[in-house]
C-alpha positions in Angstrom: -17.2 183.3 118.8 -16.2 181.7 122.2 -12.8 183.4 121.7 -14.3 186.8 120.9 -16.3 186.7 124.1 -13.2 185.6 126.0 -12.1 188.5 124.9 -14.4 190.8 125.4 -14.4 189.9 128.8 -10.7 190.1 129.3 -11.0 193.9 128.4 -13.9 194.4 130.6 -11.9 193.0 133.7 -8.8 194.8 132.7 -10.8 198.4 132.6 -13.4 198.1 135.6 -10.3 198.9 137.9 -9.4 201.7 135.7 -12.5 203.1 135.9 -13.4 203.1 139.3 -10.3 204.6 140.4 -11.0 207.7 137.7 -14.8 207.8 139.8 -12.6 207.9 143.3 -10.3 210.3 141.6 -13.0 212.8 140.6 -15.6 212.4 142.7 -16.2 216.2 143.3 -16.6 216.9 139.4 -19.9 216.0 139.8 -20.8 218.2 142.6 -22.3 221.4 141.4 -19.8 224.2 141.8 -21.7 226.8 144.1 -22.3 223.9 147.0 -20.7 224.8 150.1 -18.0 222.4 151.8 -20.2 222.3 154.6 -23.1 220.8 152.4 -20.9 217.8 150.7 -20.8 214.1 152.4 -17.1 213.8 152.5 -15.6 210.6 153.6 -12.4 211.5 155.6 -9.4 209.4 157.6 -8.8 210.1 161.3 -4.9 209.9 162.1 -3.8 209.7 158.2 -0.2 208.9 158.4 -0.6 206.4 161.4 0.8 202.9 159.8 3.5 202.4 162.6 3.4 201.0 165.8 5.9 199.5 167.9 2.9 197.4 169.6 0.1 195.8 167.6 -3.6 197.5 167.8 -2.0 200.5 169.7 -1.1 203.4 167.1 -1.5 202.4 164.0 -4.7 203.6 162.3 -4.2 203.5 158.7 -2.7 200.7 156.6 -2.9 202.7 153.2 -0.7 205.5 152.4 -1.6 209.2 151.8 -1.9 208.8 147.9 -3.7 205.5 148.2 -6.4 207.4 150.8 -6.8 210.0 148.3 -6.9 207.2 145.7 -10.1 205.9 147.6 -12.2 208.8 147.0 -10.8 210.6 150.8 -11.0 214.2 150.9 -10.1 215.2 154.5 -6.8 214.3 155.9 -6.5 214.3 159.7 -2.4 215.2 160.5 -0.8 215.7 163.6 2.3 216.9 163.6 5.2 216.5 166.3 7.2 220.3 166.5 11.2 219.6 166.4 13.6 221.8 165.1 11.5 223.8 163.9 10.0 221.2 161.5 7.2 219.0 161.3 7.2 215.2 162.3 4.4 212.9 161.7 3.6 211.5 165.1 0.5 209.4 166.5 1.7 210.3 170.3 5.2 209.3 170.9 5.4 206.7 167.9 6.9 208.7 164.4 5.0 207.7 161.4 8.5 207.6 159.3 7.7 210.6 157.3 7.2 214.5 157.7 4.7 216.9 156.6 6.6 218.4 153.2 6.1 214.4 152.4 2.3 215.1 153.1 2.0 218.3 151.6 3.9 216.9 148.4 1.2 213.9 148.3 -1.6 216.5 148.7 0.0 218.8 146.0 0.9 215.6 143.3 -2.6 214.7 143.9 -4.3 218.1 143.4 -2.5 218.7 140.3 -3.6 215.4 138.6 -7.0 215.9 140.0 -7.8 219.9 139.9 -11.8 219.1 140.0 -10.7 217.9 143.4 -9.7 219.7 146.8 -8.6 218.1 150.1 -9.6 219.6 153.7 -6.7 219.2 155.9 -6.6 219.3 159.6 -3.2 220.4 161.2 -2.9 219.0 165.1 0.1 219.5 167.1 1.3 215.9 168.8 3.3 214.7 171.1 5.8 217.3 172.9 7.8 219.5 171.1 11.2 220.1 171.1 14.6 222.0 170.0 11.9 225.2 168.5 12.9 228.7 168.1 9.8 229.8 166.6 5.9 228.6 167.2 4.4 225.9 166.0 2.1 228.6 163.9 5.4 230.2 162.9 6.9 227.1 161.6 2.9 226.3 159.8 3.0 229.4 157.8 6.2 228.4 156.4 4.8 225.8 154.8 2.0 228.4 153.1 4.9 230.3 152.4 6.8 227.9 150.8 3.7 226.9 148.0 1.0 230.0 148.3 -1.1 229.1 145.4 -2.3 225.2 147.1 -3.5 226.6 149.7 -7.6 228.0 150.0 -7.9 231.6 151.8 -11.7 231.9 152.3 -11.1 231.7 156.5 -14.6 229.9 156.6 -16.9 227.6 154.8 -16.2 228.3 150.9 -17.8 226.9 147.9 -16.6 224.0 146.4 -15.8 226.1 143.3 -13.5 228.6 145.4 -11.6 226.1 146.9 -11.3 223.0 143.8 -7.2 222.3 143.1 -6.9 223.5 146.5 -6.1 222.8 150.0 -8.9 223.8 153.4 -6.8 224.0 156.1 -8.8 223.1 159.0 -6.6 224.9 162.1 -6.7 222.5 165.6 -4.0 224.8 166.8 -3.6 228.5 168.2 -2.7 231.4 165.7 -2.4 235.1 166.7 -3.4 235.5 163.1 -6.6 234.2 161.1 -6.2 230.6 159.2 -8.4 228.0 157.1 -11.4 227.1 159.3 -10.8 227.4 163.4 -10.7 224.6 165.0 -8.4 225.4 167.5 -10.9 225.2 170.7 -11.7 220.8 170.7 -12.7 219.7 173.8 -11.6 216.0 174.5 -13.2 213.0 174.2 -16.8 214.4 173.7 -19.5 215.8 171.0 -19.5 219.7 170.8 -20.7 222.7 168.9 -17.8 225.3 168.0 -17.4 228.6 166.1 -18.8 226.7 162.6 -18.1 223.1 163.3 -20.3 220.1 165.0 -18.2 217.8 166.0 -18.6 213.8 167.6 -15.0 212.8 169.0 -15.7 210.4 171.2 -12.8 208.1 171.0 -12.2 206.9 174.5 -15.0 203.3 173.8 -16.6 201.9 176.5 -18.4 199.5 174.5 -18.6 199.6 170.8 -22.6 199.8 171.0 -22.5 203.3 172.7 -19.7 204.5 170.4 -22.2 203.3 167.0 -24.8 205.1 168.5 -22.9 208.5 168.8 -22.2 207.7 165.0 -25.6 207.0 163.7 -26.3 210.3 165.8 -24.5 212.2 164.4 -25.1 211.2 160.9 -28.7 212.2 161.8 -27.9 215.0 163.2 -25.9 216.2 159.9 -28.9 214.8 157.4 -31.4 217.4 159.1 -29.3 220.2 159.6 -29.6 223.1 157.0 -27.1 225.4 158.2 -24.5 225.9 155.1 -22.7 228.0 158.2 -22.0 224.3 160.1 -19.3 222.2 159.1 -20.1 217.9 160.4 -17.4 216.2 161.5 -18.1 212.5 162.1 -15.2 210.1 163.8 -16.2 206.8 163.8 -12.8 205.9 165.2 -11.5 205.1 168.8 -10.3 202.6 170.9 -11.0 200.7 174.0 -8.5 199.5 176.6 -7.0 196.8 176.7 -4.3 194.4 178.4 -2.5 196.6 180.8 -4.8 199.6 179.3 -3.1 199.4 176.4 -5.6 201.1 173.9 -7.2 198.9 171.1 -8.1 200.3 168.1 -8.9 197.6 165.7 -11.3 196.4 168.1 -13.3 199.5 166.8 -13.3 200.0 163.5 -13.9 196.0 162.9 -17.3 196.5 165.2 -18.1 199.9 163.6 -17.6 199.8 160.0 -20.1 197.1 159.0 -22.8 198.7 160.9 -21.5 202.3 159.2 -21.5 200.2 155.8 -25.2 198.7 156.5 -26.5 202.8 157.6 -25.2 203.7 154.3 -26.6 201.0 152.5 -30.1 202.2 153.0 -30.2 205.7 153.6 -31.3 208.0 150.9 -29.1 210.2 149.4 -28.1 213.6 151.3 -26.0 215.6 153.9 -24.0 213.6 156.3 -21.2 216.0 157.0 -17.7 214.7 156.9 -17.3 211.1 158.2 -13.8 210.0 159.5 -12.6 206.3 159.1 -9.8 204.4 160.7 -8.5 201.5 158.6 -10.2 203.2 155.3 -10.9 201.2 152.1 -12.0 202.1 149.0 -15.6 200.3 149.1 -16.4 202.3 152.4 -15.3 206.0 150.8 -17.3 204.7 147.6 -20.6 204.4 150.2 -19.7 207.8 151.7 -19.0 210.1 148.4 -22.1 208.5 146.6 -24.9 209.7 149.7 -24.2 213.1 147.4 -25.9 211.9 144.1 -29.3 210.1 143.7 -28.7 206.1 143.8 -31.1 204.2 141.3 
């Protein structure tokens, strides 16, 4: 009998992983088909492929991969993208992130394919300076859409979930003489703002980590009582504060901000919080986000 239990128990351990990664995996299945993007709690990374940095605290803001964030139950994708030779670098500022954006989009794609219940919003930021370019940085985007039509979503706003599952959302922070994915492409810096269909808090130069949680638990308010399907939420709990010789601190941050995000979650019922962006994203913290969009018991 003892052994039997043993055993039991073995098999138990072994397949709670298993099954909690098919939960992150899938997490949209559950959504009803007709709800809008706009009306989803989406938990989302700010600077994705940031795991370099050539000084500790200072660029990197990720220690998991792409795969493994999408793994966690992420669903929007924050890239920025340096433009040289007509190509696309990942960059956070001047420090490359050892990949490019084909190795993204080939992440997103692999992922998509394994998970079609699934779709991934993906903002496109142009960073650092560009160099050794005969063509725009739009020029060089729509390439990639070129390159693999079918991934990508063309509703040019705020689509249902159904119209857009297996598929990419670009959300556009750049300029474009023609219409793309959701425009972003007017972001003030370093503030909260309303634009086109988006309501945004970006505050990411920290004074004190107090006033940055505040601008978080506002806008997570602010995304709970708004009814507007037309109004995409976008949350960043990231930032940094400066440090020796104003070298920016980021970890200082995200250690302050994501037990009190964790704790918020904990209790509020479940709802609309808009799309809230993590440095340093783990699985339990996505797990907290996706779930605000079923009722707990």
């Amino acid at each position: 009998m003892t052994i039997t239990i043993l055993h039991a128990l073995a098999l138990i351990t072994i397949a709670a992983p298993t099954a909690v990664m098919a939960a992150n995996n899938n997490w949209m299945a559950d959504i009803v088909g007709n709800t809008r993007l706009s009306q989803i709690t989406i938990p989302g990374t700010h600077n994705s492929g940031a795991r370099f940095e050539t000084v500790p605290g200072t660029a990197k803001c990720q220690s998991a991969t792409i795969p493994e964030q999408l793994n966690f139950g992420v669903r929007f994708l924050d890239i920025r993208c340096r433009h040289v030779h007509d190509s696309f670098a990942i960059h956070h500022g001047p420090v490359f992130q050892h990949m490019t954006f084909t190795d993204v989009l080939n992440d997103i794609t692999a992922f998509l394919k394994a998970n079609p219940s699934e779709t991934v919003i993906l903002s496109v930021k142009e960073e650092y300076t560009a160099a050794n370019n005969t063509r725009s940085f739009a020029d060089t985007f729509a390439s990639h859409i070129a390159a693999n039509p079918n991934i990508w979503s063309r509703s040019g706003g705020l689509p249902t979930l159904d119209a857009v599952r297996g598929k990419i959302e670009l959300l556009r922070r750049f300029a474009a003489s023609t219409p793309m994915g959701i425009d972003a492409s007017h972001w003030p810096d370093n503030t909260s703002f309303l634009a086109n269909n988006l309501s945004v808090q970006d505050w990411y130069q920290v004074s004190d980590n107090s006033t940055k949680w505040t601008q978080v638990a506002k806008a997570l308010s602010s995304a709970a009582s708004d009814n507007n399907a037309d109004i995409l939420h976008l949350n960043f709990t990231s930032g940094y504060k400066p440090g020796l010789f104003n070298l920016p601190e980021i970890t200082t941050v995200s250690d302050a901000i994501h037990p009190k995000l964790a704790a918020q979650l904990a209790v509020n019922p479940s709802g609309h919080y808009g799309c809230i962006l993590l440095d340093f994203a783990d699985t339990k913290l996505c797990q907290l986000i996706y779930r605000k969009n079923t009722t707990e018991k």
